[in-house]
N, C-alpha and C positions, 0 to 999 in steps of 0.2 A: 593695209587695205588700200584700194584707189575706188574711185567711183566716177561716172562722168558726172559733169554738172551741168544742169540743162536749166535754158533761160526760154521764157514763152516757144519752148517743142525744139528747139537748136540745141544740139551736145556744145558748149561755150568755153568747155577745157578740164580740165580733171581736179580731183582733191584725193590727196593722200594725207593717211593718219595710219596710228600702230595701235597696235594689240595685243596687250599682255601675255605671257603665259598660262596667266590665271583667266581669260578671255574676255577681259575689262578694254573696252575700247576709246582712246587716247586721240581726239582729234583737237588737236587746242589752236589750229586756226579753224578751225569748224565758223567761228562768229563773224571771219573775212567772207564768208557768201552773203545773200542780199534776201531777206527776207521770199523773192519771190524766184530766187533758185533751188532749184532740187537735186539733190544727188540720187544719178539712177546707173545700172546697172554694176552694184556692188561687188567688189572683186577681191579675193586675196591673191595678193602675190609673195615669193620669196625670194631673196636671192643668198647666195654663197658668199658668206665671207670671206675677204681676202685679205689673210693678217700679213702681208706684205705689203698693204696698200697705204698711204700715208696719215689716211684716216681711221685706219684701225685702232691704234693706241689711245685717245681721245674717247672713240667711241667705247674700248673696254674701259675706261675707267667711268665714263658717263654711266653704263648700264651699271656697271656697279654702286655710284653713287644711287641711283633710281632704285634697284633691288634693295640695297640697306632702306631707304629712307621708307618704302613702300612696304618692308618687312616680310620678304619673299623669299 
């Protein structure tokens, strides 16, 4: 998911967080905004994995650690 983040009526830069497949949503820098920011215009996005890319392998064993411990 990405959102803008808006400070007194200015978009100030964006926040992205994930989304389970069970559709639990996962923003754990969420608490880096400032009490008097807002995130507006809510969006998913996705992209194509690319298990050639250097960070593929890391990331499949990450989501695997995450799906075990989460019991998914």
């Amino acid at each position: 998911m990405v959102a803008d983040v808006e400070y007194e009526g200015r978009v100030e830069g964006v926040h992205y967080w994930n989304v389970t497949p069970g559709g639990v949503e996962l923003a754990l820098t969420r608490d880096q905004l400032a009490s008097d920011e807002s995130l507006i215009n809510r969006r998913r996005v996705s992209a194509e994995r690319n298990s050639s890319s250097a960070g593929e392998q890391p990331f499949q064993l990450l989501k695997e650690r995450v799906t075990t411990a989460l019991g998914s």
